[in-house]
N, C-alpha and C positions, 0 to 999 in steps of 0.2 A: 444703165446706171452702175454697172459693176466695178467701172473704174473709180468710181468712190473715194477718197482717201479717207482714211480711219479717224483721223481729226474732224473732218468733214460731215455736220451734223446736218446741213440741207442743203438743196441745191432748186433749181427749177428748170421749166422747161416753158417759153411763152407766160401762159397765163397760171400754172401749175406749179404750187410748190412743195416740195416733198423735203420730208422731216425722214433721218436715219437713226438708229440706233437708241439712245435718250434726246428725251430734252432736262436743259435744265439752263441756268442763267447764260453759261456762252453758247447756247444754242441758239438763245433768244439775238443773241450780238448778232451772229451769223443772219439769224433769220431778216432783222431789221436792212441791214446790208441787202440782203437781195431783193426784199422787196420792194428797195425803191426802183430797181429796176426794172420789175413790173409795172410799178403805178405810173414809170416815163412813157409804158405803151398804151396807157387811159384802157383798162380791162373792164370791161362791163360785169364782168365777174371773176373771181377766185375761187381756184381749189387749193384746199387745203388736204395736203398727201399725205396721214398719220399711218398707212400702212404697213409699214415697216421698223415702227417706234415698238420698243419693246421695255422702256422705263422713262417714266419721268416723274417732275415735281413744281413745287408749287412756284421755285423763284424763275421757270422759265414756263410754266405756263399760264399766269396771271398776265403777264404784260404781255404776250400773245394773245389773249382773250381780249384784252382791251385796247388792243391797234386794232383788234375785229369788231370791236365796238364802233370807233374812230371811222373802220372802212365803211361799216353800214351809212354812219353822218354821211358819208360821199357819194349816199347810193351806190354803191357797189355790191352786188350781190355776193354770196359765201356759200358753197358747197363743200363737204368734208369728206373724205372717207379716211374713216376711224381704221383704228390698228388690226390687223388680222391676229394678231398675238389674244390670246381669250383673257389671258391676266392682265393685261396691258387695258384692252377695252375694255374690261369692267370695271377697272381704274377709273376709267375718263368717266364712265357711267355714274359711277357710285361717289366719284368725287365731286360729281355737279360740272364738270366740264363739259361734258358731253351740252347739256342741256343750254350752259351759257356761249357755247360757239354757233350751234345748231336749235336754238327752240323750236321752231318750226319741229325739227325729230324727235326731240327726246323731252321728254317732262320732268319738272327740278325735282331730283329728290327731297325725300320727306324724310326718310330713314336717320335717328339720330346715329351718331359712331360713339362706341365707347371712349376712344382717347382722341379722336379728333374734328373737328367743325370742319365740315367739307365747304368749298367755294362757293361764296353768297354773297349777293349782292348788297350796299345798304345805300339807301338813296336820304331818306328821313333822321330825324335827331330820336325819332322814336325805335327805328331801324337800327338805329347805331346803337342807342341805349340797350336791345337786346342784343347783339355779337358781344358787346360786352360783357353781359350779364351771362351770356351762354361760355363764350371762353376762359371766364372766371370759374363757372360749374365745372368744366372738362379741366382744368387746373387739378381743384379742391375732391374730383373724386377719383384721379388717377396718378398723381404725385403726393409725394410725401412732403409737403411746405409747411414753415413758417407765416406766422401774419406779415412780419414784416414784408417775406420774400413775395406773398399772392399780390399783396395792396401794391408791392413794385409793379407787378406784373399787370394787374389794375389798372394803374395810373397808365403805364407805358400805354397797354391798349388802345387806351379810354382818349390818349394825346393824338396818338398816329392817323385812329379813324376820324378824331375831329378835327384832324387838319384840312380831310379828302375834301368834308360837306363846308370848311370855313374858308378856305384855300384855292380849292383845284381848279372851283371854276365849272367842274362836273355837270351836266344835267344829268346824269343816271348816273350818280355816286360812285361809289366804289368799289371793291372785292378783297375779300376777305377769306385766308385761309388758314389754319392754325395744325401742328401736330403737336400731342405730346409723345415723352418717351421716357416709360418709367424705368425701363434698364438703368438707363444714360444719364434718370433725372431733370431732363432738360425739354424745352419746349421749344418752336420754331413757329414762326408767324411772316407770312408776304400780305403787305397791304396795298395794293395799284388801283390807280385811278386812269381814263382815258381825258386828264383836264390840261390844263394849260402851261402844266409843268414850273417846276422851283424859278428860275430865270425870268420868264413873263412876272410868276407871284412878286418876287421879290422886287423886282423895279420899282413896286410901286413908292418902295420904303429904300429903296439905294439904285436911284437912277443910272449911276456909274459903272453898274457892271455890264461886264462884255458878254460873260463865256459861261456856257452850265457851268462849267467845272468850277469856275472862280463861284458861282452859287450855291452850288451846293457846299461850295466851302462855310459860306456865308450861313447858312443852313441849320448845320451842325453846331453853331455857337450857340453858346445860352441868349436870351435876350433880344434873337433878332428875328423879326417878324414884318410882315407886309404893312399888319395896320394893330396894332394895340386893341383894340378895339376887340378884336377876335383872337385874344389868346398874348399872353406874356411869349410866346416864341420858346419856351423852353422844350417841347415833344420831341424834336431829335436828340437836341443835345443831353435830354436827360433819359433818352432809351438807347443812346450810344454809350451812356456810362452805367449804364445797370448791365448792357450786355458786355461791355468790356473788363465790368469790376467783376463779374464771374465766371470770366476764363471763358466768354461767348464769342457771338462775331455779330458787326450791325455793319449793311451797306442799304445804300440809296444810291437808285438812279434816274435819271433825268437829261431830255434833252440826249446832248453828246456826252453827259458827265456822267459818272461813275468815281465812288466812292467804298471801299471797302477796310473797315478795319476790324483786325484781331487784338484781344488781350490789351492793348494799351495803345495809345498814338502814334507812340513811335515806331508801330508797326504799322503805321497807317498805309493803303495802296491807293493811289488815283492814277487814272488815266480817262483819254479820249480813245473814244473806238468810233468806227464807221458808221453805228446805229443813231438813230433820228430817233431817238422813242418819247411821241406827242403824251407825254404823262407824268406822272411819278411812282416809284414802286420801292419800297420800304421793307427789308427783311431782314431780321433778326431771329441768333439762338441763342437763349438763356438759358442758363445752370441754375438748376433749382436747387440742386443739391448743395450750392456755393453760398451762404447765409449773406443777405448785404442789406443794407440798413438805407429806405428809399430819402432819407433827410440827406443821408449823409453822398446820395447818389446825386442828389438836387442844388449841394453844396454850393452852387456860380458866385464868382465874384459879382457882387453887386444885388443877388439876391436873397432874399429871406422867404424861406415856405415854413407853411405848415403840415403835419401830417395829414394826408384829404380824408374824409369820412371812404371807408373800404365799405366792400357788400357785404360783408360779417354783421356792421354796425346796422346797415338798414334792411337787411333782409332774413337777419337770423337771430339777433338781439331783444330779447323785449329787458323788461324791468327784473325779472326773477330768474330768468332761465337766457337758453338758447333754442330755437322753437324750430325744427326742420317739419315740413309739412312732406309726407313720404311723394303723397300724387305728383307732388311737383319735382320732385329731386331724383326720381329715378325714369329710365328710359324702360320699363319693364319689368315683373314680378316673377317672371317664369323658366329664369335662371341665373348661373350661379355668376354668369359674369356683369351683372346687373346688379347682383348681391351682395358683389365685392366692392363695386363702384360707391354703394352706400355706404358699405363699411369704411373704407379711404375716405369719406366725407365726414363722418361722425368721427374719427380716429383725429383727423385733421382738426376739426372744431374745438374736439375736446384738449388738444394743445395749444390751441390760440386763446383759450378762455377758459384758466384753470379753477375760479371760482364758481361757476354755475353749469349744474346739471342739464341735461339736453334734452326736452320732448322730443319724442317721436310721435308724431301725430297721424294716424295710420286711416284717418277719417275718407270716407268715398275709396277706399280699396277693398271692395269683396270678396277677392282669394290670391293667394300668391302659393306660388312652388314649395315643397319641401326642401328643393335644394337653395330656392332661395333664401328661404328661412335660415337654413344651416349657414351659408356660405355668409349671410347680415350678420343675422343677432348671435346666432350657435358658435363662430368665431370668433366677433366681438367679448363674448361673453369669456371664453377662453383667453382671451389676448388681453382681458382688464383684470380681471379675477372676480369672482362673487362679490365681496366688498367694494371695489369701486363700480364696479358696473351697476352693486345696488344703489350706491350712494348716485353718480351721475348719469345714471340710462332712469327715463320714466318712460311709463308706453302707453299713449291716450287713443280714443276714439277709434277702438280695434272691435271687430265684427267677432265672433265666440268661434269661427272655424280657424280666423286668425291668430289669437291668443290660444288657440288648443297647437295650431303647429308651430309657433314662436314657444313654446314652454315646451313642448318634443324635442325640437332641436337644441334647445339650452341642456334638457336633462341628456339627452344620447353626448351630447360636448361634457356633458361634468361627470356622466359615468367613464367615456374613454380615457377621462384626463384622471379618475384616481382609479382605473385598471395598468 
């Protein structure tokens, strides 16, 4: 295989197909490409060659996982071997790939990530309701947003994956992967499903199309939908313009079609490429750090919205306050990057809701770190000042070992700050 060309991301050999250097979205063209030539020789099984992958990511490895889905519907069996590269394979491991190509190997992780929701499946409305609920948390405790900018981020979600369960067709939903990146400010999200793809959907409601391409054009407009019934059709068109009004980038593909735009329309990219891909797969990067207002994202001619209830209002809201129940909101006690995570979560609230003070409800937690203490409250305390931290921080339902190391760390942060 040495003669390789460097463009050249896989290639096969009969039943065997080997992945080179990354994957990532034209890997995935490539890969679709060859493998139809396999599937002309009816293989009883496939290998899949990641041995020599030394990076990849999520917009070429999702719709990869879900033609392996597709292959299993066909009976066809699936054998892998993973990357020899040790960062590479812990990748695939720790990202939940491993486990969704190969179950039979590997068992799904559990492990949560500080900035990002590794690859999971959602098949249920109860299923979806949590990726939501979890990519909205990994939001709010590792960027620095706005209400307006999370509730975009919210809604966009909240449209994409309910398109997979109202749309695709799916019997085992779809996948889900999300990063964020608080250098950059900006968050990244692929959603693919192995269902019946935008063209099939859309017929049902415009008979007259031919071609992915002319679909997904269709797609991306406000307003256009299979069946009313399941949804006003606005989830592309209005997470093509929350990524694009912040200097992002949103593509969909489908079928032979591919869609990709940056920054504005008229920088729109389409084409047909050689790949067949039985699905749809949905990726977008949004700037958080770009302020954009989701009414004004929603704007379509012909439509009227309302601002939607966000998770702030039903999961952190009561009558008096703002209520964070600690058990729930942290992935851990017992360090400082777990400590920070709450703090970017209370920092965040306290700017979306400048009139009421926030419980911290520290109930069923019986010991946490010194460093986490520092790294939460001992910083916070620091970064509001005495007076506002007394006026909006309360601290309920805390055990006497806890409130003795929550009051060490405030007092060691207020002695370094008047030494």
């Amino acid at each position: 295989m040495s003669n390789i060309s460097p463009q050249r991301f896989v290639s096969r050999s009969k039943n065997k197909i080997f992945f080179f250097a990354k994957i990532n979205a034209y890997t995935h063209v490539q890969f679709m490409g060859i493998l139809k030539y396999c599937l002309d020789e009816n293989p009883d099984t496939l290998i899949f060659d990641f041995s020599k992958v030394k990076s990849a990511y999520p917009d070429g490895m999702i719709p990869i996982i879900n033609t392996i889905d597709i292959l299993r519907r066909q009976k066809i069996k699936i054998k892998c071997i993973y990357p020899y590269n040790d960062d590479c394979k812990t990748l695939f491991i720790r990202a939940n790939w491993a486990h969704l190509i190969t179950p039979e190997d590997f068992q799904p992780e559990v492990i949560k990530h500080e900035k990002h929701l590794i690859a999971r499946r959602f098949v249920s409305s109860q299923e979806q309701q949590e990726v939501v609920n979890d990519f909205v948390k990994i939001v709010l405790s590792t960027l620095d947003v706005t209400r307006s900018v999370l509730s975009g981020l919210e809604w966009s979600i909240n449209e994409i994956t309910d398109n997979v369960l109202n749309h695709s067709g799916s019997s085992i939903g779809g996948i889900i992967q999300v990063s964020t990146y608080p250098k950059n400010g900006s968050v990244s999200f692929a959603v693919g499903d192995s269902g019946r793809g935008i063209l099939t959907s859309l017929k049902e409601a415009i008979p007259t199309l031919r071609t992915d391409l002319e679909a997904l054009g269709e797609a991306v407009k406000s307003g256009v939908t299979r069946n009313n019934q399941f949804g006003q059709g606005n989830g592309l068109a209005g997470t093509l313009r929350i990524a694009t009004m912040t200097g992002g980038s949103f593509s969909i593909t489908s079928g032979q079609g591919y869609i990709k735009v940056f920054d504005n329309d008229s920088n729109k990219k389409q084409r047909y490429t050689h790949q067949n891909f039985i699905g749809t797969l949905v990726c977008a990067d949004i700037k958080t750090n770009t302020p954009f207002n989701l009414s004004s994202a929603l704007e379509f001619e012909g439509y009227q919205n309302s601002t939607p209830v966000d998770i702030i209002e039903t999961n952190y809201e009561t009558e008096s306050s703002l209520l964070l129940l600690i058990s729930k909101e942290s992935t851990g006690f017992g360090n400082r990057g777990a400590g920070k995570q709450l703090r970017q979560t209370v920092l965040n609230l306290l700017k979306m809701d400048l009139s009421r003070p926030i419980e911290l409800n520290w109930s069923g937690i019986p010991l946490i770190s010194s460093s986490f203490a520092d790294e939460f409250l001992g910083k916070l305390f620091l970064e509001l000042g005495p007076m506002s931290f007394g006026a909006r921080i309360r601290n309920t339902g805390m055990e006497t070992l806890i409130r003795d190391l929550l009051e060490k760390a405030i007092t060691q942060r207020l002695t370094q700050a008047n030494d």
